[in-house]
C-alpha distance (Angstrom), angle and dihedral (degrees) to the residues before:
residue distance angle dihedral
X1 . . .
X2 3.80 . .
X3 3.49 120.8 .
X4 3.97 141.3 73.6
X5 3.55 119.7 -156.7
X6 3.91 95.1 -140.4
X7 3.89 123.8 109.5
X8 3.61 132.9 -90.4
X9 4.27 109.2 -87.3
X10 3.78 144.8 164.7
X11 3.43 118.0 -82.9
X12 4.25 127.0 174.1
X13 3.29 107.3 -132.6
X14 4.56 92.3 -119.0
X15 4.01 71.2 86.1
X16 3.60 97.8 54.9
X17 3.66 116.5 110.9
X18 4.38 132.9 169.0
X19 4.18 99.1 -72.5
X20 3.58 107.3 31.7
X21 3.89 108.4 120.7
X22 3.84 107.3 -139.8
X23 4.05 137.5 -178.7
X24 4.05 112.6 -154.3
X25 3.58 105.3 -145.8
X26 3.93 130.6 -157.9
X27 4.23 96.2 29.8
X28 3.68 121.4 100.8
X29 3.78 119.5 -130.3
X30 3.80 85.2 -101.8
X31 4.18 95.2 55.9
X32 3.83 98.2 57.9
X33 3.91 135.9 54.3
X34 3.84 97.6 -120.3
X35 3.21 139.5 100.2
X36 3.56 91.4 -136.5
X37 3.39 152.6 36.4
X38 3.51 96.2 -141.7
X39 3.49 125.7 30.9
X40 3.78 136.7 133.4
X41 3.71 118.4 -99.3
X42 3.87 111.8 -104.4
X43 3.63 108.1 174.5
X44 3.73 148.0 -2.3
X45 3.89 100.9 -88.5
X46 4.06 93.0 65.3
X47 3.53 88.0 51.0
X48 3.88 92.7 45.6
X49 3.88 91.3 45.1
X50 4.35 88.4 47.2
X51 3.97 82.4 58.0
X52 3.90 94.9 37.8
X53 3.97 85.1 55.7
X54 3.86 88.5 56.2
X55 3.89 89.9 -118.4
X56 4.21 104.4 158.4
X57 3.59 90.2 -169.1
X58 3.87 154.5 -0.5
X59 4.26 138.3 -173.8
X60 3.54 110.6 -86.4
X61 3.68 109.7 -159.6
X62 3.61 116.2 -155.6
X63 3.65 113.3 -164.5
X64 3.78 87.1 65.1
X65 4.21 97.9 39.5
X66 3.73 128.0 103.7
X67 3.13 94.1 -148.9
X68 4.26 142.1 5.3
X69 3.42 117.5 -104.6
X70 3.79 121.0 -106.2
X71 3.90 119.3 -77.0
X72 3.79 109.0 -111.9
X73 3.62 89.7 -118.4
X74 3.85 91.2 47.6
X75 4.05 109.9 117.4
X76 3.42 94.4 -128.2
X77 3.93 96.5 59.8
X78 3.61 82.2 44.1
X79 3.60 91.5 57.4
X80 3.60 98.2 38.4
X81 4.02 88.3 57.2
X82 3.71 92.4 52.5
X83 4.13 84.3 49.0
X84 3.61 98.9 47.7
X85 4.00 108.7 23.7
X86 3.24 123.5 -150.6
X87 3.70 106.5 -104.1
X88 4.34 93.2 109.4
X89 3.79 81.8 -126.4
X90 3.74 129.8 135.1
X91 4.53 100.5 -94.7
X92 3.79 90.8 -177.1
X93 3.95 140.5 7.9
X94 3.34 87.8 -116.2
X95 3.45 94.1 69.4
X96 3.89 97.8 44.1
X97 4.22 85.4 54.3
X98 3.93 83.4 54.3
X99 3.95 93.1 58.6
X100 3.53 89.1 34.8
X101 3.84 88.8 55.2
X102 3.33 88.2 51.5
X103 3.30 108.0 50.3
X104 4.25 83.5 47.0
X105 4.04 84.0 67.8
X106 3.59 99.1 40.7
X107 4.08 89.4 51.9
X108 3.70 94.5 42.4
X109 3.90 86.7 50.0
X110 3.90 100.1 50.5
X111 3.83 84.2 41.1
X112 3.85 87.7 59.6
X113 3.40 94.2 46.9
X114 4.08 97.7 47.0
X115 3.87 84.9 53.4
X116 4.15 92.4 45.4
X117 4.20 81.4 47.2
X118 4.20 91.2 52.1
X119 4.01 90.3 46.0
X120 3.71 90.9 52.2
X121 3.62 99.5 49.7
X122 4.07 91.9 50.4
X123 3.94 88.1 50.3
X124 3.95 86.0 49.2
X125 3.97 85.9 52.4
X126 3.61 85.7 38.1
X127 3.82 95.6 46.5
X128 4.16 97.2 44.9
X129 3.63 97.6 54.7
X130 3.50 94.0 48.1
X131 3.99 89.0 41.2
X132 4.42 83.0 54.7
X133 3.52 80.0 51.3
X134 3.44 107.3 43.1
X135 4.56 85.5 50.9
X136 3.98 88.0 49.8
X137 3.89 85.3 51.2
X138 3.69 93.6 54.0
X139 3.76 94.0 34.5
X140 3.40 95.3 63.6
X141 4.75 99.3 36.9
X142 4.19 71.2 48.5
X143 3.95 86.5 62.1
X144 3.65 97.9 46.3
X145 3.66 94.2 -90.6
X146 3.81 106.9 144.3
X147 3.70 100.0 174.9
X148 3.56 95.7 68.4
X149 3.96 84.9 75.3
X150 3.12 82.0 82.3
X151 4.01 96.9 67.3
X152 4.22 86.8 44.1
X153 4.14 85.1 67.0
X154 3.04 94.9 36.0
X155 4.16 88.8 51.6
X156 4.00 85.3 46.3
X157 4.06 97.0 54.4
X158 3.81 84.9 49.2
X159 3.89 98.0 40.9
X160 3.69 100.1 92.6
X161 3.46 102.1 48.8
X162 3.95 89.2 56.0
X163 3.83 98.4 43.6
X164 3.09 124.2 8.1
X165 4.13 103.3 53.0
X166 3.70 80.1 74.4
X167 3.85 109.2 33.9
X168 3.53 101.6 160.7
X169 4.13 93.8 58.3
X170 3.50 78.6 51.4
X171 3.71 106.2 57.3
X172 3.75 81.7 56.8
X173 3.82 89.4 65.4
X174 3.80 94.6 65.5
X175 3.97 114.6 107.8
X176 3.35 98.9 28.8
X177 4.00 99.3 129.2
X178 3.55 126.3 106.6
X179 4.11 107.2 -132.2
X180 3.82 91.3 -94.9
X181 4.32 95.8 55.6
X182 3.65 88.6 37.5
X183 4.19 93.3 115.7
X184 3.48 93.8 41.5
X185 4.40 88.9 50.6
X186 3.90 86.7 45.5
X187 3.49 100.1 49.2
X188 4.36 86.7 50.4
X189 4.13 88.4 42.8
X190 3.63 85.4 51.8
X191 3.85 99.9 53.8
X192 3.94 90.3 43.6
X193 4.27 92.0 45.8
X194 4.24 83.8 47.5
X195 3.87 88.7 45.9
X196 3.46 95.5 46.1
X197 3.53 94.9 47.0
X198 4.27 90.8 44.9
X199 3.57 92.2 62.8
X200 3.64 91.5 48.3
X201 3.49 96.0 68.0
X202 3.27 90.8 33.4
X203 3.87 111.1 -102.1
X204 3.99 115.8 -166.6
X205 3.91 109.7 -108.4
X206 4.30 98.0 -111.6
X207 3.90 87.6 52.5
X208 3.93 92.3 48.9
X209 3.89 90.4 47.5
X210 4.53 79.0 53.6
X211 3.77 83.0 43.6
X212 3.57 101.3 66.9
X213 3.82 101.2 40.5
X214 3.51 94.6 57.1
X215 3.94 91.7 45.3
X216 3.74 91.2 52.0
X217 3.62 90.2 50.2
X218 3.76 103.0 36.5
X219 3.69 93.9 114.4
X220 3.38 100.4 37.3
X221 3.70 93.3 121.4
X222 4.19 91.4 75.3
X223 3.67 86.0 84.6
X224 3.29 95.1 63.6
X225 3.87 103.3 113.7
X226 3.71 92.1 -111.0
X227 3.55 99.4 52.7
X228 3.61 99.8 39.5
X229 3.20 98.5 67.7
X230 4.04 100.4 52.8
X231 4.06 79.0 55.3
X232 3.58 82.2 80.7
X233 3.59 94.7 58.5
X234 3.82 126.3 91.0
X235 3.44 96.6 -141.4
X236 3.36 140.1 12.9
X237 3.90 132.5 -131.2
X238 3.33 116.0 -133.7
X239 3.93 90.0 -105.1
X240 3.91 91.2 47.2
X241 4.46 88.7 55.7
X242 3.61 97.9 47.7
X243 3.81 89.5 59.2
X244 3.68 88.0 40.8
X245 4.14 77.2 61.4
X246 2.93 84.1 68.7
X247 3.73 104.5 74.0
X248 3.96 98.4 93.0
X249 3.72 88.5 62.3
X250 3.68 94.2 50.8
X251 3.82 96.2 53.3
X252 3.30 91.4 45.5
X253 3.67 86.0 58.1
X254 3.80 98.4 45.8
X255 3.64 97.6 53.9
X256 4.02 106.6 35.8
X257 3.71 89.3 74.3
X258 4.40 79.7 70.8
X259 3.67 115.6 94.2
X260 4.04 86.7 -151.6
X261 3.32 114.1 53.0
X262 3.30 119.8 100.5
X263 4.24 109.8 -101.3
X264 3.95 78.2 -152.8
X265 3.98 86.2 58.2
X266 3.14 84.9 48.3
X267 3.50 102.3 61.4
X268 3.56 89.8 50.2
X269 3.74 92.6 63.4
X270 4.35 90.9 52.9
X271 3.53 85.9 43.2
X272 3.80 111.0 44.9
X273 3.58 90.1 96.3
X274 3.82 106.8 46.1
X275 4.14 109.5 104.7
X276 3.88 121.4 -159.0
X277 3.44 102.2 -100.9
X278 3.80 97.5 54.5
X279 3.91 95.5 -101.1
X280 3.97 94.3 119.2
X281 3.74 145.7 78.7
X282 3.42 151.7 -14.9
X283 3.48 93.5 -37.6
X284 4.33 116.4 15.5
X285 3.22 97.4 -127.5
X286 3.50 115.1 152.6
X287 4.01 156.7 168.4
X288 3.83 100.7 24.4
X289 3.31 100.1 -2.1
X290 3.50 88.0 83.4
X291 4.34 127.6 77.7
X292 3.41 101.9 -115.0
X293 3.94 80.6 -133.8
X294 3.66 92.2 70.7
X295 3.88 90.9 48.3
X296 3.93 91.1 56.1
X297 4.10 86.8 52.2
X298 4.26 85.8 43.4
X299 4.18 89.1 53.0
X300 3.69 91.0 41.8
X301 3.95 93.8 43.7
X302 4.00 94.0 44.1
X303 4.22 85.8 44.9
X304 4.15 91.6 54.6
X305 3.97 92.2 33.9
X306 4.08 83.9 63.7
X307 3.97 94.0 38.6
X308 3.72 95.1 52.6
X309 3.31 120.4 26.7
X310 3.76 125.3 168.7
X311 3.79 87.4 -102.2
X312 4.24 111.4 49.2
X313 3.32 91.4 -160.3
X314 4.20 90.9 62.0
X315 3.94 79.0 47.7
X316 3.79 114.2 130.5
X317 3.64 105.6 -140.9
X318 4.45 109.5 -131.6
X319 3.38 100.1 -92.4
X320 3.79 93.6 45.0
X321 3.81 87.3 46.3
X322 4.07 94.2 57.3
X323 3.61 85.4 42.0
X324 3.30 97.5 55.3
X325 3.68 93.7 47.6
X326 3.38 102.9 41.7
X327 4.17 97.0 50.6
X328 3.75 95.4 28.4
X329 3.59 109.2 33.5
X330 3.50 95.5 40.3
X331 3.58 90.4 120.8
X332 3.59 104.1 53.7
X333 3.91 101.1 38.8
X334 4.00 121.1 65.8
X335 4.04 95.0 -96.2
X336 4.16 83.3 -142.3
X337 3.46 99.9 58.5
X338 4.14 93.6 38.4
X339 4.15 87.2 60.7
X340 4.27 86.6 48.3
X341 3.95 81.1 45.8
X342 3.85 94.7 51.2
X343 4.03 91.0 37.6
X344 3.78 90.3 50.5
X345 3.61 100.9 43.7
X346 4.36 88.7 37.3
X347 3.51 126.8 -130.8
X348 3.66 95.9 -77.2
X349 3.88 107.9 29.8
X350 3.60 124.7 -142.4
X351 4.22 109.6 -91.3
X352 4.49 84.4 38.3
X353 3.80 117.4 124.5
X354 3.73 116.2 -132.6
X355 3.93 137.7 176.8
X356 3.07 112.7 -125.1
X357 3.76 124.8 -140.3
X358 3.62 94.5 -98.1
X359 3.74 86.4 49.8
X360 3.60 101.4 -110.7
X361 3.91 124.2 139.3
X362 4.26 111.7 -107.5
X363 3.90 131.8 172.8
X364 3.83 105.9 -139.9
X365 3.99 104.5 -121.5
X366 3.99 100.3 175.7
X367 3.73 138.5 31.3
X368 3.71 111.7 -136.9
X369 3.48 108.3 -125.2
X370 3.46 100.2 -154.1
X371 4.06 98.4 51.0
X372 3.97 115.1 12.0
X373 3.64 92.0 -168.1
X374 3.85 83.9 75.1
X375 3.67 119.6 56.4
């Protein structure tokens, strides 16, 4: 068992050995090798390159060691004085190839990650202009203007060669609206979550195209005039959400009068709101009954609802989203498509805090393809 319940101290690093948890103090992450400041000591090299540096000593921290350091009287650290010296010169080659191995990693990492950083900030370029585009689009179906249909398929042929070649610089992009462009950003982070998760379970290429328009448009109702106006309210009386309900049936009715639109699209904008066990809206239906279309735009609808909610601070962050849905809404969401959700999206999403094992803060940039449990 790993552990001592002693305090943090000053140790030189003669009394270093493989399992001794340490914290260097006074370097920035730009003056030292690692890729952390804290990390626990797992072979002989890091302990050769600490000495190599000409670093006396570091914090060894206890209640997440191995193992204690050697005493200062201990043979060993005796020994390994005599071996080493004390000079915080190089003794062998070997040990400058070890720090230069190690600086190799730590370059080709931060190189990585400058490259990931450029690649998200042209999707976020990318993703706002068509976001501007996408609220003009709905702006103007939401004022009886029929024709711009026309620019939503034209948006969906286009869709995957903007965003989803590169789905994990997407997933980034999510939460980006200020509180007054929030329905516009959800109804965008709806049709890439439903894309995402189409292709996942491996939706044919015509029915994706369908896909898309009737996730950007699922909530086209709210602008009916009715509905539009309790958007403005905080919250709703009990009265005031069951004709926001409502809203499925009123897109429905705005677009059927279009000769274009998909009637399949069409049934994902009634049915975006019906859950498996009968519990949704307008009309219960349930299990079957509903296009398994409109339950990929339901997943991906309930998934941003909990990620961006009006106020951030009731926000759940990724991880706590998928939990959420995945133990708690098992009911209500097709259980088959909620595991391709979670598989798709990973474990730990890109944009999710973690602690990492040597207890330091990270954002979670990639997905690893080959195991989503580690990010």
């Amino acid at each position: 068992m790993s552990g001592f319940p002693l305090p943090e101290y000053r140790v030189s690093t003669d009394r270093l050995r493989i399992g001794v948890y340490i914290r260097l103090e006074g370097l920035k992450w730009h003056e030292h090798p690692f890729l952390f400041r804290n990390f626990k000591l797992s072979n002989n090299n890091q302990i050769q390159t600490l000495r190599a540096m000409g670093i006396k000593d570091v914090i060894c921290v206890p209640a997440q060691s191995d193992i204690l350091p050697l005493n200062e009287t201990s043979p060993a650290a005796v020994q390994d004085n005599a071996i080493e010296g004390k000079s915080g010169e190089y003794d062998t080659a070997q040990d400058k190839t070890a720090l230069d191995d190690l600086w190799l990693v730590k370059h080709e990492r931060a190189e990585r990650f400058k490259l990931r950083q450029e690649m998200i900030s042209k999707r976020e370029k990318s993703y706002i202009a068509t976001q501007e585009r996408v609220s003009r689009i709905i702006n103007s179906i939401a004022a009886a203007d029929l024709g711009s249909l026309g620019e939503v398929e034209e948006f969906a042929d286009s869709f995957s060669a903007h965003f989803l070649e590169d789905a994990e610089s997407t997933l980034h992009l999510m939460g980006f609206a200020a509180n007054e462009e929030t329905s516009y950003y959800h109804a965008m982070n709806v049709a890439v979550l439903s894309m995402m998760l189409a292709r996942e379970v491996g939706t044919e290429a015509e029915e994706m195209k369908i896909l898309c328009q009737g996730a950007l448009l699922h909530d086209i109702g709210k602008n009916h005039p009715e509905l539009k106006v309790l958007l403005e309210e905080r919250k709703l009386t009990g009265a005031q959400m069951e004709l926001m309900k409502r809203h499925p049936e009123y897109g429905v009715a705005m677009l059927s009068s279009s000769t274009t639109f998909p009637r399949l699209a069409l049934r994902i904008v009634k049915e975006h709101h019906e859950f498996s066990d009968g519990s949704g809206y307008p009309e219960g239906i349930y299990g079957r009954q509903i296009h398994l279309l409109s339950k990929i735009v339901s997943i991906a609808n309930v998934y941003d609802k909990h990620c961006n909610k009006p106020n951030s601070d009731d926000s759940l962050t990724p991880y706590e989203a998928l939990s959420y849905m995945f133990l708690r809404q098992k009911a209500v969401l097709d259980e088959n498509l909620a595991s391709s959700f979670i598989h798709c999206l990973g474990i730990y999403p890109p944009g999710t805090i973690v602690q990492l094992s040597n207890d330091a803060i990270g954002l979670v940039i990639a997905s690893n393809p080959e195991n989503r449990l580690h990010p």
